[in-house]
C-alpha positions as CSV (number, residue, x, y, z in Angstrom):
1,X,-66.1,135.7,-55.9
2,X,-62.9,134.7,-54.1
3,X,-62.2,132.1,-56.1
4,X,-60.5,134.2,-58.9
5,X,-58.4,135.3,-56.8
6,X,-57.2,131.8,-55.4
7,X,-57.2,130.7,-59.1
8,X,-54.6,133.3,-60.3
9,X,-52.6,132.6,-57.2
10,X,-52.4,128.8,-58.0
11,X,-51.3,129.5,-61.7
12,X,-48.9,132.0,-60.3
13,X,-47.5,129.5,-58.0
14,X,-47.8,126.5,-60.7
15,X,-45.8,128.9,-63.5
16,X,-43.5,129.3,-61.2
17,X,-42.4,125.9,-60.4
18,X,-42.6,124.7,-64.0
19,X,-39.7,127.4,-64.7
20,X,-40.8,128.1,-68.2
21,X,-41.9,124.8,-68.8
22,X,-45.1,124.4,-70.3
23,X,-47.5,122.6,-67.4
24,X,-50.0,119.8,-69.1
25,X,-52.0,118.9,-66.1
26,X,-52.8,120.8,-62.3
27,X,-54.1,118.6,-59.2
28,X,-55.4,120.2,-56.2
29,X,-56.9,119.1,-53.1
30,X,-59.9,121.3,-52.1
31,X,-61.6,121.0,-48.6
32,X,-65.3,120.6,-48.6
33,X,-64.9,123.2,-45.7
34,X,-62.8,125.6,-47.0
35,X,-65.5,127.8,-48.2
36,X,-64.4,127.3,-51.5
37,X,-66.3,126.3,-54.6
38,X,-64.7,123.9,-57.0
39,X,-66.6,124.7,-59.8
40,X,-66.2,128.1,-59.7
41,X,-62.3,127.5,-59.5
42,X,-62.6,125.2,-62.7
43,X,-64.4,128.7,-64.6
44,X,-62.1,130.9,-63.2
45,X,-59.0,128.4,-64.2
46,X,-59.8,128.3,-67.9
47,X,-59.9,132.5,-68.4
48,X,-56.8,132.6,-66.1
49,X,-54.5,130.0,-68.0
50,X,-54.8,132.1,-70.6
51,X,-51.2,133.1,-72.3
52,X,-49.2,131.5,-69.2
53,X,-47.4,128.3,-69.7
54,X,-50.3,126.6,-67.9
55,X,-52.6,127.5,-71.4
56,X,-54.3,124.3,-72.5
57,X,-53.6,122.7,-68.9
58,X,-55.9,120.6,-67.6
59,X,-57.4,121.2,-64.0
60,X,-58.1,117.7,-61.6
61,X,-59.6,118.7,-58.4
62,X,-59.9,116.1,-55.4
63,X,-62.8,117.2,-52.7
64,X,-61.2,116.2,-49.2
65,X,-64.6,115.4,-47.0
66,X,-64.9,117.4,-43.7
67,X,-63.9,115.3,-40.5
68,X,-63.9,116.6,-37.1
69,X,-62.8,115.1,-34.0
70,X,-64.9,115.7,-30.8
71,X,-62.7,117.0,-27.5
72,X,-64.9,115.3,-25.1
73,X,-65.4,112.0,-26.3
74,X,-62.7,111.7,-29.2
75,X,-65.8,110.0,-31.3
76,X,-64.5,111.0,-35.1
77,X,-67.3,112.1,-37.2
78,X,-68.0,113.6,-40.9
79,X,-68.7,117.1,-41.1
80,X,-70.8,118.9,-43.6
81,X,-70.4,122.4,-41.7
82,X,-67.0,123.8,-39.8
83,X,-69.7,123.0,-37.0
84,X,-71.8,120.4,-35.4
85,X,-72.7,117.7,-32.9
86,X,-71.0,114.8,-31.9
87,X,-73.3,111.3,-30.6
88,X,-72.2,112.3,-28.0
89,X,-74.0,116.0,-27.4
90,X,-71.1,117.4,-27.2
91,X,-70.2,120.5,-30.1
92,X,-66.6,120.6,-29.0
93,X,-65.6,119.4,-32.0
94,X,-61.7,120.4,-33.4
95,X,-62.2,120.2,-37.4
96,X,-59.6,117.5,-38.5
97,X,-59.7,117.7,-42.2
98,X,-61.7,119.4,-44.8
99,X,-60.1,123.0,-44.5
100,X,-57.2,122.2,-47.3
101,X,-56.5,123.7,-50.4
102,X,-53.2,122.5,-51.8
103,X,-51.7,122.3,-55.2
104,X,-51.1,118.1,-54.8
105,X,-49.3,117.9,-58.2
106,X,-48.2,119.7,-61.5
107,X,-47.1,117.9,-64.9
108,X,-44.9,120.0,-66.5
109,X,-44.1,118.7,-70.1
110,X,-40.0,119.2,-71.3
């Protein structure tokens, strides 16, 4: 499971900006194509919290829909895959959004 790894990194990166502050609340933005799984990123971020200044934090996770763009037509579509079909027939398709994982905010308390 990659996702504890990507966990630990984002409350390494988060008790690093809060500069020993304690953090109250954590926002990210998670891709549906990013290949990773938000639910297994809310387990992993309660056991990794643990005894950081994130402890007690509370994770919000935004799911950012897959959109791709198609190189033939320029037709826009939804994607539930990194790959597909545009109306067209065309599977030239350039993934446009979906692939993000982003801490989006962190609410550090004083």
């Amino acid at each position: 499971m990659h996702e504890l790894g990507i966990t630990r990194n984002v409350v390494a990166i988060c008790a690093e900006q809060a500069a020993g502050r304690c953090v109250s609340r954590v926002r990210l933005e998670i891709g549906k194509l990013s290949a990773v799984i938000p639910d297994a990123v809310r387990f992993c971020f309660d056991v990794c919290i643990e005894d950081t200044p994130l402890a007690g934090a509370r994770l919000e996770i935004v799911e950012i829909e897959g959109r791709g763009r198609c190189r033939d037509c320029g037709n826009e579509l939804v994607m539930d895959q990194p790959w597909g079909v545009c109306g067209c027939g065309s599977t030239a398709i350039d993934c446009i959004a979906g692939t993000e994982l982003n801490i989006k905010e962190l609410e550090v308390v004083n």
